[in-house]
Phi, psi and omega in degrees: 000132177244174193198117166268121184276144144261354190215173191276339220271330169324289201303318188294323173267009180280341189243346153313309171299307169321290169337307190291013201235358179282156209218144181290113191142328181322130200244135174227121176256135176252117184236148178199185152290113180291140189104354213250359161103014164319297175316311193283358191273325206284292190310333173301303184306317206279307180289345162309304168285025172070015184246167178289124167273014170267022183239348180264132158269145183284148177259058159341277187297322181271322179091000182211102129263123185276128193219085186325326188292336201287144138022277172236102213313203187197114171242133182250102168272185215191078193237042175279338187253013167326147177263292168258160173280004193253345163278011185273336188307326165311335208265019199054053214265341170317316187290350171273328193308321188253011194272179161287026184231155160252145183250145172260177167184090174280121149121052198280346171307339186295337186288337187025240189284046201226321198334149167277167197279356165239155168166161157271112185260098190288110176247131175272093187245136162260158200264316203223181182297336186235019209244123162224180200214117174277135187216079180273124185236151219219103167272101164117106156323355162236041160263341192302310191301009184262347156290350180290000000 
């Protein structure tokens, strides 16, 4: 399924639909372009989930923020500065991946063969400075619902 954003305002609500369709276990892989609005897609989701999305920040620098308060808790990984993929194994990410929570996880091609064997697969392309194009695939039969 694809979906065109034109706006940041497009994007916030792209992730508002998404929230409502989350389930705790739930996995959303995100792959893009830095710039490509993976963070404003997170904040969407996060406010969808009852949360201030001016409180969510990309976790660059930690690779992990957590945010309990949320709905549904909410773990936002960041793998933009991963060195290797064998380092997400440190960080223990299974135990948030399979939790009471939905996990988002941006620049998620770093996990390469770490990837989970399900998730909602985001692919993020930019068209224009302000048009980007979402391309959501359902890894796993109990993601088809994010497609309807």
């Amino acid at each position: 399924m694809k979906v065109i954003s034109r706006s940041v305002k497009d994007t916030l609500n792209l992730g508002k639909v998404i929230a409502r369709k989350l389930k705790p276990g739930d996995i959303i892989c995100l792959f893009g372009n830095l710039g490509s609005g993976k963070t404003v897609l997170t904040k969407g989701i996060a406010h969808g989930l009852k949360l201030d999305e001016k409180d969510i920040i990309s976790p660059s620098f930690v690779l992990l923020r957590q945010y309990p308060q949320a709905k549904i808790p909410l773990y936002h990984f960041d793998l933009y500065r991963l060195k290797s993929s064998g380092d997400i194994l440190a960080l223990g990410y299974e135990e948030y991946l399979y939790s009471d929570g939905a996990t988002v996880i941006e620049w998620a091609e770093r996990l390469k063969g770490f990837l989970p064997k399900e998730y909602l697969k985001i692919e993020i392309t930019i068209k224009a400075e302000k048009k980007r194009v979402f391309k959501l695939s359902a890894i796993g039969k109990n993601y088809a619902r994010f497609l309807l």
